[in-house]
N, C-alpha and C positions, 0 to 999 in steps of 0.2 A: 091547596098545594097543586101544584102544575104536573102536569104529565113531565116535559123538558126532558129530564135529567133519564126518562128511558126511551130516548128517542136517537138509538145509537144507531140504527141500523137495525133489520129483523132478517135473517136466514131464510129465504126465500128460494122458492121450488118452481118449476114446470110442470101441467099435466102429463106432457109425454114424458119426464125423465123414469128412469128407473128406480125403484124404492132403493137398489142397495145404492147408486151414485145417493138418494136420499140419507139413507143412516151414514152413509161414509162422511158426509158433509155438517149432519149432527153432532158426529165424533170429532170432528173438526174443529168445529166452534165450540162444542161443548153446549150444547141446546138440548134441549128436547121436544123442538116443535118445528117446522117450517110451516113461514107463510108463503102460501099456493096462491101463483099470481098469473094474470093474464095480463100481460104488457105490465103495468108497474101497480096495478090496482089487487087488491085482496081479494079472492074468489073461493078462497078456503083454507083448511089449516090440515097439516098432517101430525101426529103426534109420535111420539117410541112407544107408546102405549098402542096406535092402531097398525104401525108396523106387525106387534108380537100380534095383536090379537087376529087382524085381516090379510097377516101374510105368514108369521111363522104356525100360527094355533091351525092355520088352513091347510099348510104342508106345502106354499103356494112358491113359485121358485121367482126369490125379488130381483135375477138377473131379469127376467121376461116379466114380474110385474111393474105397471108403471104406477105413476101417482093417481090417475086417475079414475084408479081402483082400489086406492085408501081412502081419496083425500075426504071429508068432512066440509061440504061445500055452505057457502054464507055464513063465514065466520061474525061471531059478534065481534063489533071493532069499535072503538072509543077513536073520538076527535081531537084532534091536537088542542083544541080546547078546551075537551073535557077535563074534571078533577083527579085527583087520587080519590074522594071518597066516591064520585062517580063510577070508578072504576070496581070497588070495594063492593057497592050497589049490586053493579050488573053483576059479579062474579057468584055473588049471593045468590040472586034472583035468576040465575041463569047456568049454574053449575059446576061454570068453567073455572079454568083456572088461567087459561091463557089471552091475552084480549090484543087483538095487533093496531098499534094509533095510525089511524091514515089523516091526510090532510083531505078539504073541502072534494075535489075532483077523486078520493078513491086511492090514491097513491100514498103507498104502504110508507111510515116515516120512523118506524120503531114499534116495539111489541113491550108490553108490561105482562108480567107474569104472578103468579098467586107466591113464588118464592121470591121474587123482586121483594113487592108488599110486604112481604113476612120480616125481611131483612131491614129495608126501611125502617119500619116501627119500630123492632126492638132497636134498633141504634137509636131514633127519637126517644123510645122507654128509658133507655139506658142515659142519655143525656141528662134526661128529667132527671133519673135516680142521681145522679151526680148533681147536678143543681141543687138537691133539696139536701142532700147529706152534708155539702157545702156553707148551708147556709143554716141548717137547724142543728140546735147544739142536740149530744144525746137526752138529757133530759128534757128538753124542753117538748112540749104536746103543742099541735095546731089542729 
């Protein structure tokens, strides 16, 4: 299966901006992540998760903090050619849940997420479960 179909666009940050122009912008889109770019290329990710934890849990004031003093820098990123189970792979293997797809040169083209994935499959699950109910009577066993 093709990456494609989340390659809408990913919410994208500045080191120098400020975390709260950050969260305002998350509330925005309805994200929970930006990708941290330098010119158009992926140089890191910030999450609402490293908001609470490296700026509210600190006491730290997000008008004067900036991003790069959250950010989470060399994010793992997946290639516009890589797969869905590629993706499934790395997230495993690697803990994340967020993966941003860039193309060859580094330039950010959309982000797949572990609730992207999640949503995905059970509509595939679900499909399936209607296929098979469709086609197998209640008695019958396969």
């Amino acid at each position: 299966m093709s990456l494609s179909r989340f390659e809408h666009g990913a919410v994208s940050a500045e080191l120098t901006e400020s975390v709260t122009d950050v969260a305002r912008r998350m509330r925005e889109f309805r994200v929970g992540c930006v990708v941290v770019t330098h010119g158009a290329r992926a140089i890191g990710i910030v999450t609402d998760r490293d908001l609470v934890l490296r700026v509210m849990a600190e006491a730290r004031d997000p008008a004067t903090t900036v991003v790069s003093d959250v950010v989470t820098y060399d994010p793992t990123t997946l290639q516009q050619t890589d797969s869905i189970e590629t993706a499934l792979r790395l997230m495993r293997e690697r803990g994340v849940r967020r993966l941003p797809i860039v193309r060859h040169d580094g330039k950010v083209t959309g982000i797949v997420t572990a609730d992207d994935l999640t949503v995905m499959l059970a509509a595939e699950l679900s499909d399936l479960g209607a296929g098979i109910r469709g086609n197998v009577e209640a008695t019958e066993s396969r």
